[in-house]
N, C-alpha and C positions, 0 to 999 in steps of 0.2 A: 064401521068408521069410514068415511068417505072423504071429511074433510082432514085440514093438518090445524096447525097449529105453531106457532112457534115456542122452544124447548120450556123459556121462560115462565109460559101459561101452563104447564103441566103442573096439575097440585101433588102429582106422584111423585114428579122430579124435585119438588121443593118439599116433600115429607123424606125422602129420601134422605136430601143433603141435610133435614133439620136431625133425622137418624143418625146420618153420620157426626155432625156437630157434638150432637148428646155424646155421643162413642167417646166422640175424643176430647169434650171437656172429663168424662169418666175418668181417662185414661190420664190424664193430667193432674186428676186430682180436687176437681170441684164437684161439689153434691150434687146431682143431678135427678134424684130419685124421686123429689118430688114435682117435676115436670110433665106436665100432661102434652105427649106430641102431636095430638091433633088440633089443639087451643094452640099451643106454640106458632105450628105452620100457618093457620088462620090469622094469625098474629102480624106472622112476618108476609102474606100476603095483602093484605093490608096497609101495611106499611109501606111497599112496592109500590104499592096500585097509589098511595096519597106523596111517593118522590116521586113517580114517573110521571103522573098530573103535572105537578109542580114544574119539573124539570120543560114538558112540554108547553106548560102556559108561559114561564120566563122566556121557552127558547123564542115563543112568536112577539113577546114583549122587545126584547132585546134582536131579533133579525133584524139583518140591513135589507133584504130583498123580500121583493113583493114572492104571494105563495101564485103556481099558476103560469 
């Protein structure tokens, strides 16, 4: 590994937090058992990837100042 990344883009880091999510709706008390966490994570990667689009296409809609 040569290059970086930022933490966001790690699909480890977001199977992780989707691991610990699962944990703790368990520990709460919702059924969780039938969750697949590698469809989950891809799920919620996805989702990321079509608000941060978004968020970037509004932010240059909606800028006051030229890019540059």
């Amino acid at each position: 590994m040569t290059g970086s990344k930022p933490w966001y883009l790690s699909r480890t880091i977001w199977a992780s937090l989707v691991s610990v999510a699962t944990a703790a709706a368990g520990l709460l008390g919702l059924p969780v058992e039938g969750l697949d966490g590698s469809a989950l994570t891809d799920t919620l990667l996805q989702a990321i990837t079509a608000v941060s689009a978004l968020a970037a296409i509004l932010g240059r809609v909606f800028a006051t100042s030229r890019i540059g």
